[in-house]
KOLDOSE-267123 format. One record per residue (C-alpha): residue in one letter; chain; z, x, y. Coordinates in Angstrom, 3 decimals. Example, Ala and Ser with C-alpha at 12.3 -4.5 7.8 and 13.67 -1.06 7.14 Angstrom:
% residues 2
+--------+--------+----------+----------+----------+
| residu | chaine |       up |     east |    north |
+--------+--------+----------+----------+----------+
|      A |      A |    7.800 |   12.300 |   -4.500 |
|      S |      A |    7.140 |   13.670 |   -1.060 |
+--------+--------+----------+----------+----------+
***
This chain:
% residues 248
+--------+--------+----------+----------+----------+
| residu | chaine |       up |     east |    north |
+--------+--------+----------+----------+----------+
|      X |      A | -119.204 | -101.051 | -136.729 |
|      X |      A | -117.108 | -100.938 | -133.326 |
|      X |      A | -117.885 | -102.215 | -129.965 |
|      X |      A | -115.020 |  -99.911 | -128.518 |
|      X |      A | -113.281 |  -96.466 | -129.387 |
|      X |      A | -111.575 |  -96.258 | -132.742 |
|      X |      A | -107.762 |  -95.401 | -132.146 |
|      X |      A | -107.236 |  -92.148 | -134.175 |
|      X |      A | -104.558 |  -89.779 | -135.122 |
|      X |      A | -104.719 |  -86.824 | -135.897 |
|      X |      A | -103.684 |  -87.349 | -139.600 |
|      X |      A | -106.869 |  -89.198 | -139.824 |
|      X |      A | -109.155 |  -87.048 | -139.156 |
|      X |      A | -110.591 |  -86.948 | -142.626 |
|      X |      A | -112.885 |  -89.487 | -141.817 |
|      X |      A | -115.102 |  -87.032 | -140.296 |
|      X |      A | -116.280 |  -86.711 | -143.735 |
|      X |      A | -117.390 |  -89.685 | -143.732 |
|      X |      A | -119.822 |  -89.861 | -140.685 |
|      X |      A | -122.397 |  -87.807 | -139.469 |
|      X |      A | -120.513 |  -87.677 | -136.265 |
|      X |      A | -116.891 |  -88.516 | -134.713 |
|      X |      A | -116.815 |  -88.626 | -131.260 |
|      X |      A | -113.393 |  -88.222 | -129.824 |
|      X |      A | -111.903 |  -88.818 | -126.265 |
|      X |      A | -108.838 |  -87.428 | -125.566 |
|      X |      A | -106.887 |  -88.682 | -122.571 |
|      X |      A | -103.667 |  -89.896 | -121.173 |
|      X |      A | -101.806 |  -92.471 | -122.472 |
|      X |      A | -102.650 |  -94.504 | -119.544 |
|      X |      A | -106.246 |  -93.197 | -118.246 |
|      X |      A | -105.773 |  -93.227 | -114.259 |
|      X |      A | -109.643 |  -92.152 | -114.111 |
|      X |      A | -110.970 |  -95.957 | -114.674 |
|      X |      A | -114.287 |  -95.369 | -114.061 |
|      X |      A | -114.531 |  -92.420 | -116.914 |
|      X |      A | -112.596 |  -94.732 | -119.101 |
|      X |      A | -115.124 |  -98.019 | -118.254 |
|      X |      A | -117.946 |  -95.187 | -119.178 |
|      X |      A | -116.491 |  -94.303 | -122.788 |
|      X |      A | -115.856 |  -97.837 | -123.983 |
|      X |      A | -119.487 |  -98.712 | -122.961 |
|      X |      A | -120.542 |  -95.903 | -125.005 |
|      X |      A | -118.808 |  -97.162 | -127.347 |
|      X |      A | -120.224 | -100.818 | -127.315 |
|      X |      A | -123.635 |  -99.177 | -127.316 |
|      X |      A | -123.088 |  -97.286 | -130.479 |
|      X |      A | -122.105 | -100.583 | -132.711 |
|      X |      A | -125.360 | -100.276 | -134.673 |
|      X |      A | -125.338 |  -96.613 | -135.444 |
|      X |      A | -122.796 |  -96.900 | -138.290 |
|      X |      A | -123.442 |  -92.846 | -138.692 |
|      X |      A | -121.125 |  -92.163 | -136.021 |
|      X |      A | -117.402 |  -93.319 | -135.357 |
|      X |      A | -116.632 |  -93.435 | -131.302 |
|      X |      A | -113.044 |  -92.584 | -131.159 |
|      X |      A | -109.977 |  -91.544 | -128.829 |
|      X |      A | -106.381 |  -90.081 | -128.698 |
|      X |      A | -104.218 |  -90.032 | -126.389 |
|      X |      A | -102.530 |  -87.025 | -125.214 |
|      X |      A |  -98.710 |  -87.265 | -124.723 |
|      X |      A |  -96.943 |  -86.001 | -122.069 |
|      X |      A |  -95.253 |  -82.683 | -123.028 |
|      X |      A |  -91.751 |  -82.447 | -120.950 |
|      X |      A |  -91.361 |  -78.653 | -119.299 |
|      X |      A |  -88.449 |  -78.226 | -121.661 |
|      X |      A |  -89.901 |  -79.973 | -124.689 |
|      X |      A |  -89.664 |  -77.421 | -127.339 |
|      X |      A |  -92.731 |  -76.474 | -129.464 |
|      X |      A |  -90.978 |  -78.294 | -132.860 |
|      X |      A |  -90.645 |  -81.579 | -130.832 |
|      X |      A |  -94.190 |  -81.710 | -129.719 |
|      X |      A |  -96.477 |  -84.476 | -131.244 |
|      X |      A |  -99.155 |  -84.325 | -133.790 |
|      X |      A | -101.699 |  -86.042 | -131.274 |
|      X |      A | -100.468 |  -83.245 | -128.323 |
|      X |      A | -100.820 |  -80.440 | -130.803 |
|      X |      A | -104.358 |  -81.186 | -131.700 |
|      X |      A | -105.063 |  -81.774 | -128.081 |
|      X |      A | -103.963 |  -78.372 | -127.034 |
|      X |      A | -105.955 |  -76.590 | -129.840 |
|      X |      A | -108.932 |  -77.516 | -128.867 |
|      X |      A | -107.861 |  -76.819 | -124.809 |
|      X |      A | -108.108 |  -80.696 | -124.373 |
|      X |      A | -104.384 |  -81.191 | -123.213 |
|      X |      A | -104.620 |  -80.500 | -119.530 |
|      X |      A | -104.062 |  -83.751 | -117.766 |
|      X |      A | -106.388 |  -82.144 | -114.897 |
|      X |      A | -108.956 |  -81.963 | -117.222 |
|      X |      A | -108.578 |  -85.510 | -118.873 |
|      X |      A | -110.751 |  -86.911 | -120.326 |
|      X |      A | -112.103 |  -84.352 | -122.830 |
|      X |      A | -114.980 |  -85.836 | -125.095 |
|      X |      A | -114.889 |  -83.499 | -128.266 |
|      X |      A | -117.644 |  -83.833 | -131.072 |
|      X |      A | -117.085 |  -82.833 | -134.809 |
|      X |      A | -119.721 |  -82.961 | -137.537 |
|      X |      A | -119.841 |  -83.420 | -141.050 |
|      X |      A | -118.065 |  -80.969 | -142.894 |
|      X |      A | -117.701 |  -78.860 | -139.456 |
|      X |      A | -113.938 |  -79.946 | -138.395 |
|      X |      A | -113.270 |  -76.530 | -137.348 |
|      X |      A | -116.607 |  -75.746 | -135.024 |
|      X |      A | -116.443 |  -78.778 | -132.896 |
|      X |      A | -118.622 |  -79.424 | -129.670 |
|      X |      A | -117.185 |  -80.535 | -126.201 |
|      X |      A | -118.800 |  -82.078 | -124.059 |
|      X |      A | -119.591 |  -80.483 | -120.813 |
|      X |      A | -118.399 |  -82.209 | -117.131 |
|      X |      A | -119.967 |  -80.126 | -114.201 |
|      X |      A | -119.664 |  -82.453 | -111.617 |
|      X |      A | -116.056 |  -82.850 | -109.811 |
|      X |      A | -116.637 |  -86.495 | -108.932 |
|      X |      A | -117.096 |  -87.683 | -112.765 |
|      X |      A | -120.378 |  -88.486 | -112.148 |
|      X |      A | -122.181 |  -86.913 | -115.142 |
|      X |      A | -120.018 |  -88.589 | -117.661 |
|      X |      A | -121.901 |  -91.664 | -118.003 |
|      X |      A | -122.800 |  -93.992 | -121.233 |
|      X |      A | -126.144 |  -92.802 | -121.307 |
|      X |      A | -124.997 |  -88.680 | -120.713 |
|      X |      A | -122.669 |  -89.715 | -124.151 |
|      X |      A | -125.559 |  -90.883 | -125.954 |
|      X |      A | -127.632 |  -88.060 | -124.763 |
|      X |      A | -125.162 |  -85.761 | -126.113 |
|      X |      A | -124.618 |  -86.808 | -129.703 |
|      X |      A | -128.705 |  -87.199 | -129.828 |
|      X |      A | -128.902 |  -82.899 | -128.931 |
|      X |      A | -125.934 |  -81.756 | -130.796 |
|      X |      A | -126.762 |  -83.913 | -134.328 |
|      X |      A | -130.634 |  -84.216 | -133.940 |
|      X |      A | -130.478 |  -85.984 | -137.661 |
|      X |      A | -128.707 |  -89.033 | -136.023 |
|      X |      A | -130.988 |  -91.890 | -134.796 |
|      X |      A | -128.944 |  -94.272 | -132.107 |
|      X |      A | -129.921 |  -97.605 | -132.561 |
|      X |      A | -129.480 |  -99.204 | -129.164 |
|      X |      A | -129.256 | -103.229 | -128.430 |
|      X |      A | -132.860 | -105.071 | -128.710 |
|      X |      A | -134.401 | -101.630 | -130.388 |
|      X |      A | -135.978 | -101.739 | -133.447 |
|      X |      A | -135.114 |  -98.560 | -136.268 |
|      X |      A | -138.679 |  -99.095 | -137.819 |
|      X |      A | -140.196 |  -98.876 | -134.575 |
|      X |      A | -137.788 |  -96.152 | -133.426 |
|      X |      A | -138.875 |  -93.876 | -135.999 |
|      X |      A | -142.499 |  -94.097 | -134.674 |
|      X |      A | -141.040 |  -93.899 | -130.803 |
|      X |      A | -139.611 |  -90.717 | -131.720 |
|      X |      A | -142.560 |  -88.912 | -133.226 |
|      X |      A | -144.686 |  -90.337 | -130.212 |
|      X |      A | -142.726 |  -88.081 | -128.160 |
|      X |      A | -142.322 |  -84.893 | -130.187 |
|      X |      A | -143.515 |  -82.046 | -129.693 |
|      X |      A | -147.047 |  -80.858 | -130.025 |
|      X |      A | -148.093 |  -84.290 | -131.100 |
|      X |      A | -151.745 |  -84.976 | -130.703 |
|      X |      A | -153.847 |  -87.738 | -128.478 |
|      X |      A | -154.864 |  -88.484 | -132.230 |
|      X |      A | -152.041 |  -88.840 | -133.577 |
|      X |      A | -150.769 |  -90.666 | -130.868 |
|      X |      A | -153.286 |  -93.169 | -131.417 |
|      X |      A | -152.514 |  -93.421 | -134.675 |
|      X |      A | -148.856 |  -94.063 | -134.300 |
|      X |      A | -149.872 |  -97.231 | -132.024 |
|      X |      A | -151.878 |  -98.563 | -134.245 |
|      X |      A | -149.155 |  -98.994 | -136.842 |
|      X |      A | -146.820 |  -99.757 | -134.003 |
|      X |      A | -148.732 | -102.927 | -133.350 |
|      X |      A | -149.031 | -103.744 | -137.065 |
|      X |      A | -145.272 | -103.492 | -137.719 |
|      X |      A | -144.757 | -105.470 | -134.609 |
|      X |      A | -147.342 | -107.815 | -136.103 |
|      X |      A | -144.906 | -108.821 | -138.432 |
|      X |      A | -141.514 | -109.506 | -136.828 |
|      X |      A | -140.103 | -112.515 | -137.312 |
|      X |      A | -137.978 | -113.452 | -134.414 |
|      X |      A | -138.619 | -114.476 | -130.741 |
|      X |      A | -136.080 | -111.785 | -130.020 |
|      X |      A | -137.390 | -109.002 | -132.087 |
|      X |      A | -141.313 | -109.895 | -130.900 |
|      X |      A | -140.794 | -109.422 | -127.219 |
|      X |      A | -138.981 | -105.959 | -128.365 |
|      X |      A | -142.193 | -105.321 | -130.320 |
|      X |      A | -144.330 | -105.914 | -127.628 |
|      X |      A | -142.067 | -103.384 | -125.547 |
|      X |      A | -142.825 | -100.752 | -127.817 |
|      X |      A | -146.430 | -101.010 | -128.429 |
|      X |      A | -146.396 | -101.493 | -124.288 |
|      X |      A | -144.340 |  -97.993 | -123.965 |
|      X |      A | -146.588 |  -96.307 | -126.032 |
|      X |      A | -149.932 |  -97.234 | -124.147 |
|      X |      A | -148.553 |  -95.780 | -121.054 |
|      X |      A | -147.657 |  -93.117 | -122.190 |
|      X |      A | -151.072 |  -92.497 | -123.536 |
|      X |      A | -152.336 |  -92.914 | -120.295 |
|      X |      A | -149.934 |  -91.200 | -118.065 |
|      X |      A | -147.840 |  -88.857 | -120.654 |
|      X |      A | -144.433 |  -88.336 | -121.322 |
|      X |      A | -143.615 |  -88.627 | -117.418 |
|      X |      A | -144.089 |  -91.940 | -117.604 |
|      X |      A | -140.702 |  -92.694 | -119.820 |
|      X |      A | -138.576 |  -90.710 | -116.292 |
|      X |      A | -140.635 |  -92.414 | -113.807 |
|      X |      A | -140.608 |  -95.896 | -115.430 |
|      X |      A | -136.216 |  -95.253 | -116.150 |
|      X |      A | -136.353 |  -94.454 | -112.541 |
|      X |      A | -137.878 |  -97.578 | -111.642 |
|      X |      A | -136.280 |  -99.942 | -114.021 |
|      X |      A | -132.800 |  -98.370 | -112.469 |
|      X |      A | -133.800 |  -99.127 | -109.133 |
|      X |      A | -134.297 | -102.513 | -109.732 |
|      X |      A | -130.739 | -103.087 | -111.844 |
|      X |      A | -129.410 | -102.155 | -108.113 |
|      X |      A | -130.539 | -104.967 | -106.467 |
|      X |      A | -129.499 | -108.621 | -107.069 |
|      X |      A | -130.850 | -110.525 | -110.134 |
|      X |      A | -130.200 | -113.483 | -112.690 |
|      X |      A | -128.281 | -112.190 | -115.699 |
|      X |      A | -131.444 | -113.327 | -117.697 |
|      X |      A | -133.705 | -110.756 | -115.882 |
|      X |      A | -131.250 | -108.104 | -115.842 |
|      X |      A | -130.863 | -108.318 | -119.764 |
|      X |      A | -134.462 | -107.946 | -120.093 |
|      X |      A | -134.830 | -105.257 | -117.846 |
|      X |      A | -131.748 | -102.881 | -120.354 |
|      X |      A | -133.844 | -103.835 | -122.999 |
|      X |      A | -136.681 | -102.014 | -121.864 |
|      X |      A | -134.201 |  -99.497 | -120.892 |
|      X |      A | -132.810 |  -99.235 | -124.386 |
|      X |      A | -136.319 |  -99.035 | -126.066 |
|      X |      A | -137.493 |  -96.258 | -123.648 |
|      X |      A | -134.286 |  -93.972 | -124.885 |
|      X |      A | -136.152 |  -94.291 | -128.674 |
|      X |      A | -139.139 |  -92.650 | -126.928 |
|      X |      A | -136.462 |  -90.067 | -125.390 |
|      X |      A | -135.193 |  -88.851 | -128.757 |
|      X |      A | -138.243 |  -87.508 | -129.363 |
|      X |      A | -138.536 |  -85.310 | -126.249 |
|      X |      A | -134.240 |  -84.233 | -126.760 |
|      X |      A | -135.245 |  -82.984 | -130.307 |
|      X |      A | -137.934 |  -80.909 | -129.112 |
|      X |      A | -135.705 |  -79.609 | -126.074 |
|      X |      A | -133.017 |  -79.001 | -128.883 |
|      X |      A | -135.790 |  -76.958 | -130.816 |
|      X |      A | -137.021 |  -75.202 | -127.531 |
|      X |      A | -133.202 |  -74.122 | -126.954 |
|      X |      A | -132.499 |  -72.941 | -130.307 |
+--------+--------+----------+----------+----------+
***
């Protein structure tokens, strides 16, 4: 696992076989948009315990007005296949699937400013275009993930709902660590709300959480607070598969 984009070349590109997912950024050599940069690596650093996907970036030469085609690198061909060259443009965040090099996904920038390409729009993004891959965030849980997840899908009953808490609690029952209980806790927590208030609660309760991250805090509090953060983005895969679904 990495905690920060994978350097790779072209040539290498046959480890897509070996993921579910690479993720690829392509930029200039020297990235003069810091803030998009900043953005990618965190992605990056959040994806370090989803070993099913490979966060990784290549930088796009400069090609010279005179530089003939022959002369042209391997990294600035592959760049301008995939219309990922223009330094206007830069970055370009470019997904490829297993065995689906040549159908790959870009990611789509609508705002001028760079302010959709956050962390979290990253994460969103490999969660709708490979459904099958389950992020594993910092402080989450995967067993308790899985039952996030179908908490939030679609057409799931009050019942069911019910049900899924139950063994929520009884897997959190059993954790081991101080760490791992207070995540527990979170979970079972998340899941009452949301049988009181609905799915609305996981936006409003984001909302909230971000609101407070704005102000001043001890580094403590604030850790606690992306924790709860990171487990409420388990409850959101649930809701982006059945959007996915919806879409298709």
């Amino acid at each position: 696992m990495w905690d920060h984009p994978h350097k790779l070349p072209f040539s290498c590109l046959q480890v897509v076989a070996n993921f579910d997912a690479v993720i690829v950024k392509f930029d200039e050599s020297y990235p003069s948009k810091s803030e998009l940069d900043k953005q990618y690596k965190q992605f990056a650093t959040d994806l370090r315990f989803t070993p099913s996907v490979l966060v990784a970036e290549v930088k796009v030469p400069y090609r010279g007005d005179t530089e003939k085609d022959e002369d042209v690198s391997e990294e600035r061909r592959f760049a301008e296949k995939l219309n990922a060259a223009k330094t206007e443009s830069l970055p370009v965040v470019v997904l490829f699937k297993r065995g689906q090099l040549d159908s790959p996904i870009t990611f789509e920038r609508k705002a001028e400013d760079g302010s959709d390409f956050t962390a979290k729009a990253l994460r969103d993004f490999v969660r709708t275009s490979v459904p099958s891959v389950r992020i594993t965030l910092e402080s989450c849980i995967e067993l308790l993930d899985e039952l996030a997840a179908q908490f939030t899908a679609e057409k799931v009953t009050a019942e069911k709902r019910k049900a899924l808490l139950k063994e929520a609690e009884a897997k959190a029952a059993k954790l081991t660590t101080e760490a791992d209980k207070n995540s527990g806790k979170t979970y079972v927590k998340i899941m009452e709300k949301i049988l009181d208030r609905g799915n609305l609660f996981i936006s409003s309760e984001r909302q909230r959480i971000d609101n407070m991250l704005g102000g001043k805090m001890s580094e403590q509090k604030k850790k606690q607070l992306q924790a709860r953060l990171n487990i409420l983005e388990s409850f959101q895969s649930g809701t982006a598969a059945a959007a996915t679904k919806q879409e298709l």
